[in-house]
N, C-alpha and C positions, 0 to 999 in steps of 0.2 A: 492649552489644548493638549491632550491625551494624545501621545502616538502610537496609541492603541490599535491595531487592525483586528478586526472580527471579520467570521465566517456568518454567514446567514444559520438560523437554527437549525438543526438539523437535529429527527428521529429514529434514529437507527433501531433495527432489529437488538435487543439484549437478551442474554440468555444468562440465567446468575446462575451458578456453580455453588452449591455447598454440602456438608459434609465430611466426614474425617477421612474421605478418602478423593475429596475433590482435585487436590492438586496433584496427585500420582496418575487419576485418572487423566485427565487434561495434558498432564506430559508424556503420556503416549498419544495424542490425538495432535497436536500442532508442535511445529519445528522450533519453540521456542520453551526459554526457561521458565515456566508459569512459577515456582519457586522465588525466582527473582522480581516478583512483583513487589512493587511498593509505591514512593510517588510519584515512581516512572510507568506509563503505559507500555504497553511493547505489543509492537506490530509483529504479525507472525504469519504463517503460511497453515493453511489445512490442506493437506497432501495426499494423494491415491499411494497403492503398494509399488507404483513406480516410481515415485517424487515426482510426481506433474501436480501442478497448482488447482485445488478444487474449491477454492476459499482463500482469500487474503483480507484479514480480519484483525482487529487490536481486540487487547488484554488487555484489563481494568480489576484493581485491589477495589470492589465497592462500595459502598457511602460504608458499610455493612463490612467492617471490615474480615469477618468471615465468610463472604461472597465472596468470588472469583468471577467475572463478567466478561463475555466473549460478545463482543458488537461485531455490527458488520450492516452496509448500507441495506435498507428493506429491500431496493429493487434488485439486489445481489444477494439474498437468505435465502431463496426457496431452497430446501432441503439442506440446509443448514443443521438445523436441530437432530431431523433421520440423519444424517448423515455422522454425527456424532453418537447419539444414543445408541446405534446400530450394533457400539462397541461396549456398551453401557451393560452387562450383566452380573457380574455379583458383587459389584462397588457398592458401597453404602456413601452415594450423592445424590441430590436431591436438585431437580432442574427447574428453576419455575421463568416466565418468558414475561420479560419487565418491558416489552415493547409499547412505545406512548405513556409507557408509567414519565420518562426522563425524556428532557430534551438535552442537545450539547449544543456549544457555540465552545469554536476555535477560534482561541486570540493568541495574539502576539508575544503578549504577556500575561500576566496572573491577571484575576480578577476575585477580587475577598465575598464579593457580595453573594460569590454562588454556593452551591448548598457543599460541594464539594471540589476539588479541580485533582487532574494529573498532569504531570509533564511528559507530552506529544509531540510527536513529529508530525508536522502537516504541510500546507501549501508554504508556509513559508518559514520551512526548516523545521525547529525547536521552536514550541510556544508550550499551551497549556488547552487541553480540553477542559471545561469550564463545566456543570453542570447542573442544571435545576427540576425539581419537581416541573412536569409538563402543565399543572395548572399555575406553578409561579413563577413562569418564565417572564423576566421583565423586556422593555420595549429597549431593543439592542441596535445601534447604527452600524449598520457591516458594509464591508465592501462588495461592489458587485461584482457579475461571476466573472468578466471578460479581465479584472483586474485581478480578479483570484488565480484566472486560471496562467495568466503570464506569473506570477511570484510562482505558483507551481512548476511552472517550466524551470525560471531560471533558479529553483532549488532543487530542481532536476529529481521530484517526487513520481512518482509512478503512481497511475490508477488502473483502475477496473474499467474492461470496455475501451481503452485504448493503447496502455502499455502494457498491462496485465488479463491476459486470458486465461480460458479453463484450458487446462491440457498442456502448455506453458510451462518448461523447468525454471522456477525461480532465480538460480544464478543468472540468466539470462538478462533478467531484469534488474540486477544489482541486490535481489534483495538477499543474498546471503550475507552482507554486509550488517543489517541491523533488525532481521526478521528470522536467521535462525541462530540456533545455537548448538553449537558445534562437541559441548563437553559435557551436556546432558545425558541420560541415559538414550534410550531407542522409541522411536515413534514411526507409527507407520508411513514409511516413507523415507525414514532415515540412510537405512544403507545405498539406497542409489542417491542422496544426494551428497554425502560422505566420500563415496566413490566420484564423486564430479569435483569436489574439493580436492581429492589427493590429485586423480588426474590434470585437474586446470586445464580443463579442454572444455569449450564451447563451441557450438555451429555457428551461434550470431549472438551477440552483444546489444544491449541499449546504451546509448550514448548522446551527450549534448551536443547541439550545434550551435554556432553563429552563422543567423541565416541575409542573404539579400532576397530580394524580389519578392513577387505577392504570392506566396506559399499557400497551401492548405494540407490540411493532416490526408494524409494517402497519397502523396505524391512521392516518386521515386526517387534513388541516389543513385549517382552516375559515376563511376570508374575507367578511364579507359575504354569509353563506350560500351561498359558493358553494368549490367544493373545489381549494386552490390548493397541495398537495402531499401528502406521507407521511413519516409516521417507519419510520425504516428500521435503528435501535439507540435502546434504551429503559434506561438504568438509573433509580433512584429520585426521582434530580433534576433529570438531565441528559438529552439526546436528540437524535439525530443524524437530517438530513432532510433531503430534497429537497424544494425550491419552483419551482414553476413559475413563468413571468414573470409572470404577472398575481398574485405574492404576493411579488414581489422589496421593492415598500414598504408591506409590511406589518410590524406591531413584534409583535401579541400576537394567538393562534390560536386559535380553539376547537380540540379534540379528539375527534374523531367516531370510533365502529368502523365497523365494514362496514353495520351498519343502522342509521345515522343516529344513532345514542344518544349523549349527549355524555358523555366521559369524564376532561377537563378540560381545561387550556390550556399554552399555550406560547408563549414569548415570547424574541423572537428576539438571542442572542446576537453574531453574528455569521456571518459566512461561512467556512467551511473552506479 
């Protein structure tokens, strides 16, 4: 038997990049090295002129190996494409929207039978996005989500809509660690988050916990009576959360809901 894990299928928004000037343009638009693609994916940020978070999207070398491919989940694309072309004038790149063209499934490990794969970081660390033509996607056994979503916790991955919002400086959420890249030329957004690296100053941090008691995601962190963050993903053991500076040296939390009741503790793994 295979100990294989798989993600349910999944159709992201794709947008393919091509043209002799696709990859110059793309590295002014996201905080990573598009250059450095190969049969690594690379997770990256799309950034406003202040470094706040307007898109957290992976980077794809396509079946096409002259395609450049920018995914991103459909219910998080609206204005995705405007928001890229905006900057889109006298490049010679050509944008066409492969959306339902591909499906992906996230495994564990490789799988040979798909039409193509990358090595991804997903719910459970490093695996491989897998992918097939959306009309030959074969019948795939995946895990379901409540189990997806704990290997998520305890790989301490950040999403959209609960760790990850718009307006949100990315260091915050750990992802300066493998979403941008720091020795590349300039993208917009660059210089304020260059300036957050030299400084190493944050207002609040995401971080793991070891949790007890019956948690839910939006329940408080407690210091010294006084409230120095949120859980913001809750499985049975594990929990992902933001602290604000005044709970950066702190080890072990109360857990409060919204009216004061204590619901148990947490105690702090480390930082995301």
């Amino acid at each position: 038997m295979s100990d294989r894990q798989t993600l349910s299928p999944k159709h992201p928004t794709i947008l393919s990049f091509s043209g002799p000037d696709a990859v110059r343009f793309l590295n002014g638009q996201v905080t990573q090295d598009v250059s450095a693609l190969g049969e690594q994916a690379l997770p990256a940020c799309v950034t406003d002129a202040k470094g706040r978070l307007q898109y957290y999207v992976k980077l794809f070398a396509g079946q096409d190996k002259d395609a450049l491919w920018i995914t991103c989940p459909q219910e998080r694309s609206d204005g995705l494409r405007e928001r890229l072309e905006r900057y889109l004038i006298a490049d010679d790149v050509e944008v066409d929207d492969l959306t339902n063209q591909w499906a992906c499934v996230h495994a564990s490990d490789h799988d040979a039978s798909s039409a193509f794969s990358r090595k991804s970081l997903g719910c459970f660390g490093d695996g491989f996005d897998c992918w097939w033509r959306a009309q030959d996607l074969p019948q795939i056994e995946s895990i379901d989500e409540s189990q997806a979503e704990s290997l998520r916790i305890a790989a301490r991955i950040p999403v959209w809509g609960k760790e990850l919002t718009e307006g949100m400086l990315p260091p915050e959420a750990g992802l300066d660690k493998n979403s941008i890249s720091y020795q590349k030329g300039c993208y917009i957004g660059q210089e304020v988050l260059s300036r957050i690296k030299t400084a190493g100053k944050l207002n609040r941090r995401l971080a793991a916990f070891t949790i007890t008691g019956d948690t839910s995601d939006g329940d408080m962190l407690i210091l010294d009576s006084k409230e120095v963050g949120h859980l913001t993903s809750s499985s049975p053991l594990q929990a992902l959360g933001y602290l604000k500076k005044s709970g950066f040296d702190g080890s072990v939390f109360s857990i409060t809901d919204g009216e004061g009741d204590t619901k148990g503790t947490a105690a702090i793994l480390g930082w995301v």
